[in-house]
C-alpha positions as CSV (number, residue, x, y, z in Angstrom):
1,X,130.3,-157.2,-90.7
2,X,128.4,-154.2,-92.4
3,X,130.3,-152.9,-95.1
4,X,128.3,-149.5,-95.6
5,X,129.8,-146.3,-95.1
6,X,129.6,-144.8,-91.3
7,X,126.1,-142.5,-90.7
8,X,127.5,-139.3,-89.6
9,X,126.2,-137.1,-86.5
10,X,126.6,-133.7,-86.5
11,X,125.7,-131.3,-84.2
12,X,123.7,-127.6,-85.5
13,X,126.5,-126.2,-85.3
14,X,128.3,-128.3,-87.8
15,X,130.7,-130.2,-85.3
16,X,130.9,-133.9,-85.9
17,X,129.5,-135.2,-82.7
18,X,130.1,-139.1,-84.1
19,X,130.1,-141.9,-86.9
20,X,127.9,-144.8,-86.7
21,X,125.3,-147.1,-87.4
22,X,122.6,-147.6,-84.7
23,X,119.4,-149.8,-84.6
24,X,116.8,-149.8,-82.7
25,X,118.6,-147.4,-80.8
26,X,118.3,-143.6,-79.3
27,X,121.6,-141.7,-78.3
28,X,121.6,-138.3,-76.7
29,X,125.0,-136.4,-77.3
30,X,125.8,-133.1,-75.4
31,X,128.1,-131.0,-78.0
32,X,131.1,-129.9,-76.4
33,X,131.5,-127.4,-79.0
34,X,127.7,-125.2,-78.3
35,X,126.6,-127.3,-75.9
36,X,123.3,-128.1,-77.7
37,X,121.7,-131.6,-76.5
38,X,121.1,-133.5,-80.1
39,X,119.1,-136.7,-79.9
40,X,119.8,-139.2,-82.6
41,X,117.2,-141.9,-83.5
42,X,117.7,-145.4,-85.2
43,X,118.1,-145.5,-88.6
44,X,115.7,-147.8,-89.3
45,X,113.2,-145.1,-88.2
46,X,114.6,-142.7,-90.6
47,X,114.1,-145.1,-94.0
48,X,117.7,-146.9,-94.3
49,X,117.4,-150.3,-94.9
50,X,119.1,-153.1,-93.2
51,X,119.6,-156.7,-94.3
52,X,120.6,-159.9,-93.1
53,X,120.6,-163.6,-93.8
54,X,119.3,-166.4,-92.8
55,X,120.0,-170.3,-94.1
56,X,117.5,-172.7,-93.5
57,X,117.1,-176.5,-94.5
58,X,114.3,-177.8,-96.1
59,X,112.8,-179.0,-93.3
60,X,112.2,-175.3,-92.1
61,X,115.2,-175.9,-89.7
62,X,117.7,-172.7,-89.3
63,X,121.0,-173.5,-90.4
64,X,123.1,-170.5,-90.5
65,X,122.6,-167.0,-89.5
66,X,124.8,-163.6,-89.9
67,X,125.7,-161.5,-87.1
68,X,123.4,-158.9,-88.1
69,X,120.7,-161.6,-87.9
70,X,121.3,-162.0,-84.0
71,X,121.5,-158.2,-83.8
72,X,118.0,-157.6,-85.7
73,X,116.3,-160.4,-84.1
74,X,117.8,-160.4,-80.5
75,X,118.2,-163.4,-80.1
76,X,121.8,-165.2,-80.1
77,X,123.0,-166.9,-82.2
78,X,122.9,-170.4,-80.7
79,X,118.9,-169.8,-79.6
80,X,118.6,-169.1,-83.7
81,X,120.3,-172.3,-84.9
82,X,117.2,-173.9,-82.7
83,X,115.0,-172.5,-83.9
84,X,112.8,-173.2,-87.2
85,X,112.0,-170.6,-89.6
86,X,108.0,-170.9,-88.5
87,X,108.9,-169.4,-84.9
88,X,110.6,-166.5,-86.1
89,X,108.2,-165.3,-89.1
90,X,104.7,-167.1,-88.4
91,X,103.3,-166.2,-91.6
92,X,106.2,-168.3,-93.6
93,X,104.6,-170.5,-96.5
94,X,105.3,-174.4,-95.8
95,X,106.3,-175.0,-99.4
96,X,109.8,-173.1,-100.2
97,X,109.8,-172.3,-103.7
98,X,112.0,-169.0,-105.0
99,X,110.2,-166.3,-104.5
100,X,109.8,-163.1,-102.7
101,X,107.4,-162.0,-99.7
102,X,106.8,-158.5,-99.9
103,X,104.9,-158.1,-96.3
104,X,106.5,-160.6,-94.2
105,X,106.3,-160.6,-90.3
106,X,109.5,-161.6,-88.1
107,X,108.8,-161.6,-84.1
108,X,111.7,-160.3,-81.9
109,X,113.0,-161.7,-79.1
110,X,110.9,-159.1,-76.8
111,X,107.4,-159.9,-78.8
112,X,108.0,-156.8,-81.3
113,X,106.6,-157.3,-84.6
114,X,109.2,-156.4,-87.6
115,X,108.2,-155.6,-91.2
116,X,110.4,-157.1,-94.1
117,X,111.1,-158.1,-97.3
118,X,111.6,-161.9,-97.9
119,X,114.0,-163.3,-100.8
120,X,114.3,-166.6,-100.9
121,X,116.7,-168.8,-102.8
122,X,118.5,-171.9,-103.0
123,X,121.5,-172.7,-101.8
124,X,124.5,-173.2,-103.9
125,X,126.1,-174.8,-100.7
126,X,124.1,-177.3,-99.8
127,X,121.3,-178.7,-102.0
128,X,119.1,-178.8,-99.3
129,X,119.0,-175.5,-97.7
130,X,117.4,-172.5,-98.7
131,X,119.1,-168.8,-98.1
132,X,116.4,-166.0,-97.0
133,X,117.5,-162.6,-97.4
134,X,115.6,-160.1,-95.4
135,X,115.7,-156.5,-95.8
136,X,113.9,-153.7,-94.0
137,X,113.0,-150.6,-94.2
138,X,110.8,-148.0,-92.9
């Protein structure tokens, strides 16, 4: 679960019209207070960043991923632990060394393209899996 604070959505008037977090969304919100029609646009369009985490074995295999994974990537969880590493993010080196991709690619479920920022590391768990922290941003 994302521990960061609640976004909150206020109205021109000042009214609080709600507290969230949205991605890849857009949610129109009639104030009851004015009346005023607000339209409220992901966050990820607006420069917040997002993270989540993927664990995949040497082989290239995923392992484990976070909730926020399935949410990013749109795909559930159960497709994702089928998956290898090389059908979500093409450009993905072979070798797994720690290291960082600045410009990597991932492909959503619906054949959108998503920019992010790769971290790779080893595993404490398991000596043969590799944790890949992704983080975007606009």
């Amino acid at each position: 679960m994302d521990q960061r604070p609640l976004t909150e959505y206020r109205c021109g008037c000042g009214k609080l019209l709600f507290r969230g977090l949205l991605l890849f969304s857009v949610v129109e919100v009639k104030c009851k207070r004015c009346g005023a029609l607000k339209l409220f646009k992901d966050e990820l369009s607006i420069g917040v960043s997002v993270s989540f985490l993927l664990t995949i074995r040497e082989d290239g295999r995923v392992y484990d991923a976070c909730r926020t994974a399935e949410y990013v990537l749109a795909y559930p969880r159960e497709t994702l632990l089928k998956m290898s590493i090389e059908e979500l993010c093409p450009f993905f080196r072979e070798q797994i060394p720690p290291y960082q991709i600045e410009n990597n690619t991932f492909l959503l479920r619906d054949g959108r393209k998503l920019p992010a920022k790769s971290y790779f590391v080893k595993s404490d768990v398991s000596p043969e899996a590799y944790h890949i922290v992704n983080v975007i941003s606009s």
